[in-house]
N, C-alpha and C positions, 0 to 999 in steps of 0.2 A: 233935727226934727225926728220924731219919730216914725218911726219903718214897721213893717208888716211882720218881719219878723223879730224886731221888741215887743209887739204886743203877743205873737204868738209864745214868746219867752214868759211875759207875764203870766197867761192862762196855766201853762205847763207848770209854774212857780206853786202857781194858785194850787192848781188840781196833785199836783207831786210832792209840795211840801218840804223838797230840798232840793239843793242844788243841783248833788249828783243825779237824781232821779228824774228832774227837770230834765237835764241835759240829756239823758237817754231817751226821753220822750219828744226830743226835738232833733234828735240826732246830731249832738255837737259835743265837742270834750268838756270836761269842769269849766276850764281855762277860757274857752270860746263864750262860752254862758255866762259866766263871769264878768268878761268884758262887755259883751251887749249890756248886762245889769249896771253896768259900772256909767254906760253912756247914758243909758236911760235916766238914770241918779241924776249927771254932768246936767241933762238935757232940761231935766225939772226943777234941779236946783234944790231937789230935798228926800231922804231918803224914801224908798219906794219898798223896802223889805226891812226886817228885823229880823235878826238871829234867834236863835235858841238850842244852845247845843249844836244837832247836828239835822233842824229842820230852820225852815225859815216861813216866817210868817208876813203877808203884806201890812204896810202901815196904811194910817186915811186916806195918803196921797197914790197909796198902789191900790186902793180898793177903787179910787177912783181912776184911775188908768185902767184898771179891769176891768171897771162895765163899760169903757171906749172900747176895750180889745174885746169882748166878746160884742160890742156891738157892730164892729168896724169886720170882727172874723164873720161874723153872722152874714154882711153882708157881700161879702169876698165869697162865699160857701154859695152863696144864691147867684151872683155871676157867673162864678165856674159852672154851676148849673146848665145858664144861660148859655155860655159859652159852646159847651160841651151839647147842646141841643143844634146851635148854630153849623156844631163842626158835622154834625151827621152822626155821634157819637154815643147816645143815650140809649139806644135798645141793647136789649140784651138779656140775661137770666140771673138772679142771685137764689141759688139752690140754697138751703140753710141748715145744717143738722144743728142738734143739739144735745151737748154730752149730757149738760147738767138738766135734766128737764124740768125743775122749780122754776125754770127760764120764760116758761108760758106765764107769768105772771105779769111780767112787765113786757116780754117780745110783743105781743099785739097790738099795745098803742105805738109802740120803735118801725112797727111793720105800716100801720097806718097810715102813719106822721113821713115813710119814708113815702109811699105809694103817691100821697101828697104831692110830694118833690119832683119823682120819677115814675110818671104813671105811664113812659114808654116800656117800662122794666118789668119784668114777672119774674114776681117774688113767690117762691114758694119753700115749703118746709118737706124736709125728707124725712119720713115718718118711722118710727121704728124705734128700737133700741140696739146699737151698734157694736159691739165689743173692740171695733178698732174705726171712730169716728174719721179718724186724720189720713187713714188709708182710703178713705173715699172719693178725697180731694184726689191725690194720683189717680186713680180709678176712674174719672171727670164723671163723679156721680152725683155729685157736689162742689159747692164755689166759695162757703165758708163754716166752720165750725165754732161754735161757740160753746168756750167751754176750758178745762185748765191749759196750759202752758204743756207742747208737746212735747217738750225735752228736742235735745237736736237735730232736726229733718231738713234733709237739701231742698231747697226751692221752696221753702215753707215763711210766710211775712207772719208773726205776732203782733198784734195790738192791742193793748191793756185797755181792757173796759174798768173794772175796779175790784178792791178786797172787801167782801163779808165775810162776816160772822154766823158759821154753823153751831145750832143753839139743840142741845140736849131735849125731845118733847117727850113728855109725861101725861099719865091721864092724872085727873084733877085728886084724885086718892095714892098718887102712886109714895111708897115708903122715903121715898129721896125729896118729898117738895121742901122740905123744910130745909133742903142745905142751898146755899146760895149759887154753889160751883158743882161741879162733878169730877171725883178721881178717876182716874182711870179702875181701881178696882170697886169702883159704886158701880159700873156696868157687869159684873162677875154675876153670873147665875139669869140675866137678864137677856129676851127675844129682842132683835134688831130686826126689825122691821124697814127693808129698804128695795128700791127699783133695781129693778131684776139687770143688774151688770155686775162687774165681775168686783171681786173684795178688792183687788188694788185700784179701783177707780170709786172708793168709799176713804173721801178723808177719818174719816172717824176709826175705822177700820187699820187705816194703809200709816196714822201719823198717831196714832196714841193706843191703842187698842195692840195691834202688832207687837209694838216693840215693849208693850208691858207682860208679856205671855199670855192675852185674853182673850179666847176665841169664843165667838156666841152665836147660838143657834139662830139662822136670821128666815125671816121671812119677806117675802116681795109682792109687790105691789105696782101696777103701772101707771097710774094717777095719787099726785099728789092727795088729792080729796079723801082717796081712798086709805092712802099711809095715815091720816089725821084719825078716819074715821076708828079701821084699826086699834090706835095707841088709845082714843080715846075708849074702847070698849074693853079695852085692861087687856087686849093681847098682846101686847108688846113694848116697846119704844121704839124713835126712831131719831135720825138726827138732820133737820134741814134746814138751810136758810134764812137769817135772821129777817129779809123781807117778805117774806111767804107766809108766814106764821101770826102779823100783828090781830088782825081780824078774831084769830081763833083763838087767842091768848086774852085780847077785850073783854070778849062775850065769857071767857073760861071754860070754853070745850076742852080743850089741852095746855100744859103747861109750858113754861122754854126755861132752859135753865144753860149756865155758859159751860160750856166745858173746858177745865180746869180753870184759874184763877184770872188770868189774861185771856181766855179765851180761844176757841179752835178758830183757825183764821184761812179762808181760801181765797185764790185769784182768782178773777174771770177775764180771759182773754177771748179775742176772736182773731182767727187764723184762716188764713188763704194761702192758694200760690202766688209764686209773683206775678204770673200773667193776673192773675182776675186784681189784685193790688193794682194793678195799671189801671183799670179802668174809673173814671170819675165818678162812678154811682156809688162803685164799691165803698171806695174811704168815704165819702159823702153819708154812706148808711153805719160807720162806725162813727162818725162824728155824732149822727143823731142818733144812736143809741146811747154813748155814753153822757150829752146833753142832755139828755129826758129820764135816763137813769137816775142824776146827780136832783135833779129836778123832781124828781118823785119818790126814790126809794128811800127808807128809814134807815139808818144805821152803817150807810155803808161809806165806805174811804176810799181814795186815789191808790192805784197801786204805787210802790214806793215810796208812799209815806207814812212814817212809825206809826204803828197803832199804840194807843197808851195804855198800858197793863193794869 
């Protein structure tokens, strides 16, 4: 029969895109992942995945297993709910910084939709702009960060939200509309126009620009509306997120163009300690960001699964 954690192996399949990345999103070795796949196959009698290289994709018979598992998860997510109301368990605070702030785009319906959920909880956002978000968390100024991958900190939980794509923005005349991609040296002689943190928390900066010797005069900004408005009035460029952008790229206020050939590509994680990781609301409000994320955003991917170049 199947179990609660073959279907939660299906989702992780679904959303990760291979094995090994599966398996790290569910915390089990290759081998352990494997095997559940393998019973799951036994159990239905027909394959449930397809290969391809070194990603795997579900067949009719695993799409349909998938909308059991997120329907069966969905309703497992709203007992634990119950449960955790039951046990005296549900008050509490989720503080929230955020590195990347193009994040106010989609966080308010994630914030809503959770309030929904856990309207014992007060949810609020810690305002500001940080130069060292993740030292907040120690500091108990904060409960979760959203935002890249901190590199290694003791007592620190990571949870992969997903990868987008940061998109080169132009005003609608700028000399470069006409190439499809951007070298590293089409940025030479050019204003970066970006939110006031520091250059190595600027992918564009820290992963292509750096290592090619290009350094440019930048300018900042604390609202995204404001970096558009900027680029669009011929001061500058800037470089942000491929979901933030669709609206003004429509109407042709400003341009998006990918940088280089495959494209600049970032994660988005959210990060706690492990005390607030214990708490049921917590993981509850990373399940429903990254549900309503997948459910709404354009263009974006499961971390750990190949982007195609």
């Amino acid at each position: 029969m199947f179990e609660i954690r073959h279907l939660r192996t299906l989702i992780a399949l679904a959303e990760a895109g291979s094995v090994s990345a599966a398996a790290k999103r569910v915390h089990l070795t290759q081998s352990a992942l494997s095997h559940q796949l393998r019973a799951v196959e036994a159990h239905a009698g027909v394959p449930v995945v397809k290969r391809k290289g070194q990603t795997v994709e579900l067949t009719e018979a695993g799409q349909r297993l998938l909308a059991l598992a997120r329907l069966v998860m969905g309703e497992v997510q709203a007992a634990e709910r119950d449960l955790a109301r039951l046990a005296g368990k549900p008050s509490g605070t989720l503080r929230i910084v955020l590195e990347c702030h193009t994040c106010f785009d989609w966080l308010m319906p994630v914030m809503d939709a959770f309030r929904r959920n856990w309207p014992e909880v007060e949810l609020d956002l810690v305002s500001g702009f940080h130069p060292d978000p993740f030292g907040l968390l120690a500091a108990d100024r904060a409960d979760l960060v959203i935002g890249s991958e901190p590199g290694r900190r003791r007592g620190l939980v990571h949870s992969p939200l997903f990868r987008f794509e940061i998109m080169a923005v132009l005003p609608t005349d700028h000399p470069l509309r006409t190439k499809r991609w951007l070298e590293p040296q089409d940025f030479r002689g050019q204003t970066l126009i970006t939110y006031p943190v520091p250059e190595e928390r600027i992918d564009l900066i820290r992963q292509v620009l750096k290592p090619a010797g290009i350094k440019l005069q930048r300018r900042t900004a604390e609202l995204t509306v404001a970096i558009l408005q900027l680029v669009a009035s011929r001061r500058g460029i800037a470089a942000l997120p491929n979901w933030g952008l669709k609206n003004y790229t429509d109407y042709e206020y400003v341009l998006a163009r990918r940088i280089g050939k495959g494209g600049l590509w970032s994660d988005l994680h959210a990060t706690m300690t492990k005390e607030t990781a214990a708490r049921p609301y917590a993981s509850d409000f990373i399940e429903t960001a990254r549900a309503r994320c997948f459910e709404t955003l354009d263009g974006i991917e499961p971390i750990g699964k190949p982007v195609m170049k």
